[in-house]
N, C-alpha and C positions, 0 to 999 in steps of 0.2 A: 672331866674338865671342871674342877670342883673351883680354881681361881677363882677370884672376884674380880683380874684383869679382863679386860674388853675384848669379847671374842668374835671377829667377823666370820659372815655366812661361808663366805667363797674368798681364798686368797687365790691370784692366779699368778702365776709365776712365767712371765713373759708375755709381750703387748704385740705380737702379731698376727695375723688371722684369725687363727682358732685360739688365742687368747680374749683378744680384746671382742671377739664375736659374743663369749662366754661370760665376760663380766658385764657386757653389755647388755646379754640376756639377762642375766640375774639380775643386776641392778632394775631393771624396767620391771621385772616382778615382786621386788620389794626388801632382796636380799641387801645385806650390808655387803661392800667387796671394797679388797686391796687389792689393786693389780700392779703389778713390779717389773719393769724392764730393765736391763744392765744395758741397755744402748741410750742414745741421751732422745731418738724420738720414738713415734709407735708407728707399729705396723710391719716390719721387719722387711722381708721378703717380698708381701705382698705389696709393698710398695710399687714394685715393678713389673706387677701382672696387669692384666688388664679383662680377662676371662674366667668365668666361673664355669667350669662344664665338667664333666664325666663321662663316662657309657651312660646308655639313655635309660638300660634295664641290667638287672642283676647277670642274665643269663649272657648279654655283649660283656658285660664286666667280666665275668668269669673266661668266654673265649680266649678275648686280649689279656689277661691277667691270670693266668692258671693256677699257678704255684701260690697263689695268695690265700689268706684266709678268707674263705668266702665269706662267713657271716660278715665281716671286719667290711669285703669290699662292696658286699651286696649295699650293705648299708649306705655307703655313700650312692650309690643309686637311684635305693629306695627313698631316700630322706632327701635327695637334692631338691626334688620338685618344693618340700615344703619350708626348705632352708634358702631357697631364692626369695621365697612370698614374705621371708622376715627381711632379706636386704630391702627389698622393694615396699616394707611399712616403715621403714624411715627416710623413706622419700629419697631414694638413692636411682639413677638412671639405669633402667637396665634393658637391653637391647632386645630384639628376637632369636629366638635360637637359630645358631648357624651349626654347621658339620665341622667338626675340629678331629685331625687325626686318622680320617677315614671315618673310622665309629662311632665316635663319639657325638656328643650335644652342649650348644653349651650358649651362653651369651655374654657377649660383649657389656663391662659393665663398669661403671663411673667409681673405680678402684678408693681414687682420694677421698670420695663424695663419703662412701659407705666408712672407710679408715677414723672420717673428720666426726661423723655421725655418732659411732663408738665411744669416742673419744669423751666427744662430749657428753654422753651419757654418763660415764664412768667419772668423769671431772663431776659432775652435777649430783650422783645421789652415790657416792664412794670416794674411793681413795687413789691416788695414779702416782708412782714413785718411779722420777726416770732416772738413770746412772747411778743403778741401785744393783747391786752383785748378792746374791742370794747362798751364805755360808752355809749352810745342813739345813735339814726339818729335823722340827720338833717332834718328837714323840711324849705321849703319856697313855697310860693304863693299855697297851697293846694298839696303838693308832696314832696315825700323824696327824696331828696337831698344832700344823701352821710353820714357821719356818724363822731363821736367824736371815736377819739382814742387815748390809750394810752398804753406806754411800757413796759418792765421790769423794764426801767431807771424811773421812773414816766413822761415820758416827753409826751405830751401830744400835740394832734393833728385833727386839724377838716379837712377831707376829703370829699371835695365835688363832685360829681359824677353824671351821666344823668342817671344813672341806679343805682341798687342795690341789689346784690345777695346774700338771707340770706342762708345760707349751714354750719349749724352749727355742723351738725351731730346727732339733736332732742335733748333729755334729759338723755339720760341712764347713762349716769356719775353724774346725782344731784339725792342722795338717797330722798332727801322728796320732790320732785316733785313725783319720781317714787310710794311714796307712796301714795300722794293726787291724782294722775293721771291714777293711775295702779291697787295698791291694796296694804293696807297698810302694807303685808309683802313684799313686793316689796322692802320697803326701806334698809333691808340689801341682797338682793341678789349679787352675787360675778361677778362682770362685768369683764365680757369677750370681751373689747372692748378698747379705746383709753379712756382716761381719764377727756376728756378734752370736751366732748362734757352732758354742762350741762343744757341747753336749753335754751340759750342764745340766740338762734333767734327766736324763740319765745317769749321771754320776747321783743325783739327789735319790732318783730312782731306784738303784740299786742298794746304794747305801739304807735303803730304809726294809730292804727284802723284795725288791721285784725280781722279777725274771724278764729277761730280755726274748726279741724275738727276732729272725730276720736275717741270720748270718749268711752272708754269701746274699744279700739282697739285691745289694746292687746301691746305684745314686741313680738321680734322675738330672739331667743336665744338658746339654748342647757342644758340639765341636764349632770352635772357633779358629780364625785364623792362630797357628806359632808365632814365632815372637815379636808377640804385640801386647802388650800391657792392658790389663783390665780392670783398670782403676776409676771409669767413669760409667756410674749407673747406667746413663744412656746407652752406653753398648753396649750393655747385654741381651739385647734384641738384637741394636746395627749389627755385632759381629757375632749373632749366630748364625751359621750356614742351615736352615729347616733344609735347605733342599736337596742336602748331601742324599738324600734317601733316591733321589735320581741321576748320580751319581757314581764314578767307581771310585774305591778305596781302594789302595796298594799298601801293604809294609814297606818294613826299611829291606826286605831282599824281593819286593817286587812283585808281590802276590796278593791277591784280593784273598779276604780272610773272613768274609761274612754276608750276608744280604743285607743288601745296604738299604732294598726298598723297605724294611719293616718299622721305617724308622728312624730319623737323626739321632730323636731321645734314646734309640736303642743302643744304635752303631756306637753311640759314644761311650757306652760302656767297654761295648768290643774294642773298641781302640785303645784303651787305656790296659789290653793286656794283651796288646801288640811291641815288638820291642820296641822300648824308647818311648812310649806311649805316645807315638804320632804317626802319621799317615798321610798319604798324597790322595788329596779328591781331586779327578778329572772329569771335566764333563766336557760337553761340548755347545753351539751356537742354540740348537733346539731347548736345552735343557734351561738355558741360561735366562732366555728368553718365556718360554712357556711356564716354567718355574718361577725363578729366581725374581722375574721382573712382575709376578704376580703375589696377590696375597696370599701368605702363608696361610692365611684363617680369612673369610671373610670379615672386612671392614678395619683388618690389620694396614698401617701404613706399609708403602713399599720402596724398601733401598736396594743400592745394585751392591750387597756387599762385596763381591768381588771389587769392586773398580776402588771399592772405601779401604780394603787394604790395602790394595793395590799401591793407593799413593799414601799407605800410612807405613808404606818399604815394610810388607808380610814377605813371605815368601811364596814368591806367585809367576806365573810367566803364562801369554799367551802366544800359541802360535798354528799356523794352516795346515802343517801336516804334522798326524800322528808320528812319521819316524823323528821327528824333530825332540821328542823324550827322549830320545839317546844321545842327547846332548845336554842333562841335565846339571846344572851346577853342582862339581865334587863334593863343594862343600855341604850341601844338601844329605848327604849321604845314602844314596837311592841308584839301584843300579842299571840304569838306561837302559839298557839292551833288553832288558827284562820287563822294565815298566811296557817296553813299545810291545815286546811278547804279550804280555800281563793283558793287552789294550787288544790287539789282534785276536785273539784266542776269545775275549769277552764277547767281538763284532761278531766272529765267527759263530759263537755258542747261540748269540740272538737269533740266528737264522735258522739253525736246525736242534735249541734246545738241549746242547751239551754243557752250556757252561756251569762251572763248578766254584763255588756255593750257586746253586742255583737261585732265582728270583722270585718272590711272591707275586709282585706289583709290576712297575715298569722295567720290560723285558727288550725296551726297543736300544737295537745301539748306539753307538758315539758316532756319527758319519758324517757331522754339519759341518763344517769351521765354520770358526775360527774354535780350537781347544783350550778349555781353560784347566789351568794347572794350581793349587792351592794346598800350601801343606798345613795338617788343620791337628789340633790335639784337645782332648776331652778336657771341658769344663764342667763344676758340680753345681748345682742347683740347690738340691738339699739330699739331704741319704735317705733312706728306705730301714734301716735297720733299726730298733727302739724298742721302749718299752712294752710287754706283753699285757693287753690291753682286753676286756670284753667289750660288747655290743650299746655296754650303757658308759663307757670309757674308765669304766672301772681298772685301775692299775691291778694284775695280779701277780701272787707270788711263785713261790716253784713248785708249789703244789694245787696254781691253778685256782686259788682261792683270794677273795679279792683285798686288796689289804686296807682295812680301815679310814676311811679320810683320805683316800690318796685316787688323782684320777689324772688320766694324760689325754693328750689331742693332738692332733697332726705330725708333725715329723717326729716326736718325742715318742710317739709309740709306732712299733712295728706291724707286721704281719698284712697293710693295706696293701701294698706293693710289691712286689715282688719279680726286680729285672724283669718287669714292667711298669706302665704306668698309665692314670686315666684321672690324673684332672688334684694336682696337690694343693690349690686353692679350697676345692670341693671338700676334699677331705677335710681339712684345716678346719673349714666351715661348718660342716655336718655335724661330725667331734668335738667342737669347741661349743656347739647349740647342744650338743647331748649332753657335756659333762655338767653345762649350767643346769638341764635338769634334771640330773641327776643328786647334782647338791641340792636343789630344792626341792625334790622328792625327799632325803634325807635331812633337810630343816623340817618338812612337816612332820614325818616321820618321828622325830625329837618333840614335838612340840604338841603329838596326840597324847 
């Protein structure tokens, strides 16, 4: 970098979680930073979390998450503990850990508070460019080198930089990625997420020599009620169903096609390579009631999503006897006789432990009325699949060696997840705290 142009410490390339956590760090340690979002605010995603948590220990992490890269997930584990005590030095509200997930740990924590906190960091000793789209990185002498950008206005700007943070927030807002990379009904699923995250660093990723990782990973998301539109933030809580996991699922010919307790964030993957990617959840008065009308998470608010689609005309019906499914509306496309079998053979199976997928968790039957009926199809959250990353978020290449100037954090890089999941805040947060030092490891390093 022999210019006499103006070179900042850390550009970071995307303003949510594990972005603006990162420029945030840097910045309060003395780095120069340009942080760039192509949406017009910051925070992405995490705008509409409310939880920071994980497995508590490496060894739960690896259970619940097998097929992942252990170092990748151990990590967020390991480093949660000390990646909360930096939310919590800028005076941000953070609750007592509660149980999320079964396994998991995590706490309840003042989302805007920490977002606002950042922000202003980064306004105060750096740089903040919003509605800003991000054309290629820069290269020179074998190493990226900061990045082309440009505006709303078209105007147009090459940023050169000692490091570079890809935090784009993965793919889940480009429907034909999600179909070439997921599953080709993937491409219309109803994102329950920021918009704007279309796998932009990845495309910058690759193009500069990474290697991706993650294929067949899976997304991380929630089943919501069919057709109902998902165009207000708010619902993406109201209309997710968490407690399909006490629940049965049937396909379109009538047949439960997975265990439903391990999981909503799980089944929802299942569903989406169910035909037609949707599915009828039925529960009944116990579930609805014991569940549904309690917190998903400790200190979560609680709606009766059922009753919310109900009168938002989902596709729903309630009624006092199971054979009352064999009167399902045709148009529905779902074969009555079958679903009532499907219901029957599950009561049965509860009793003496035959039924088929068999159960982890809740093994008790449907036997309460009133039966609720809900046809529900998979929403995405963010994807699992990204760039091939090491433990200091070092971008690497296909021979596993790290490429110069180049680093990624949360959904942008792969291999934390893996058709599963423990906590994408967490991660976001851990990743986005390592890549800033890691770039400041490498300005002092320049600078002995």
């Amino acid at each position: 970098m022999n210019s006499q142009e103006p070179i900042v410490d850390l550009l970071v390339l995307g303003a949510g979680m594990a972005g603006l956590s990162a420029a945030a760090r840097a910045a309060t340690a003395g780095a120069s930073v340009v942080l760039v979002e192509r949406g017009d605010i910051v925070g992405g995603s995490a705008n509409y979390a409310g939880y920071i948590w994980t497995a508590p220990d490496a060894q739960t992490m690896q259970e619940n998450n097998p097929e992942a890269d252990s170092a990748l997930s151990a990590k967020v584990s390991n480093d949660y503990a000390a990646a909360l005590e930096w939310v919590k030095s800028l005076g941000v509200d953070v609750q007592e850990p509660v149980t999320v997930l079964r396994f998991g740990r995590g706490c309840q924590t003042d989302m805007a508070a920490y977002l606002r906190a950042c922000q202003r960091i980064v306004r105060d000793h750096g740089e903040l460019l919003l509605s800003t789209e991000t054309g290629e990185l820069l290269t020179e002498n074998g190493r990226v080198a900061g990045a082309k950008v440009v505006n709303v206005d078209g105007q147009h700007r090459s940023i050169r930089a000692r490091n570079t943070l890809l935090a784009t927030g993965g793919f889940g807002g480009n429907p034909e990625l999600r179909a070439s990379r997921i599953h080709p009904l993937a491409k219309d699923l109803p994102l329950r997420a920021n918009p704007w995250s279309n796998g932009e660093g990845m495309r910058l990723g690759q193009n500069a020599g990474a290697a991706t990782r993650g294929t067949d990973a899976g997304f991380y998301g929630h089943l919501i009620p069919s057709q109902l539109p998902l165009d207000d933030p708010m619902d993406f809580v109201t209309l997710s169903f968490y407690h399909s996991e006490h629940s049965v699922l049937l396909n379109l010919d009538g047949e439960r096609f997975c265990d439903e307790t391990i999981g909503d964030h799980i089944t929802t993957m299942k569903v989406l390579e169910q035909p037609e990617a949707r599915a009828l959840m039925i529960c009944d008065q116990r579930v609805h009631d014991q569940w549904m009308l309690t917190p998903y998470v400790k200190g979560a608010n609680v709606v009766d999503r059922f009753q919310i689609a109900y009168r938002r005309g989902a596709r729903c019906a309630v009624t006092d006897n199971v054979e009352d499914f064999a009167a399902l509306p045709e148009e529905w496309g779902y074969p009555g006789d079958k679903v009532v079998a499907a219901l029957r053979a599950y009561n049965c199976g509860c009793e003496d432990g035959s039924h088929l997928p068999p159960r982890r968790y809740d093994r008790d039957p449907l036997v309460t009325p009133p039966y609720y009926v809900i046809e529900v199809v998979p929403a995405i959250t963010f994807t699992f699949e990204g760039l091939h990353i090491d433990t200091q978020a070092r971008v690497l290449d296909h021979d596993n060696q790290p490429i110069p100037g180049l680093l990624a954090a949360g959904a942008d890089s792969g291999g934390v997840f893996v058709r599963a999941y423990a906590g994408g805040i967490a991660n976001a947060l851990v990743f986005g705290l390592q890549a800033a030092e890691t770039a400041l490891r490498s300005i002092a390093e320049d600078k002995s």
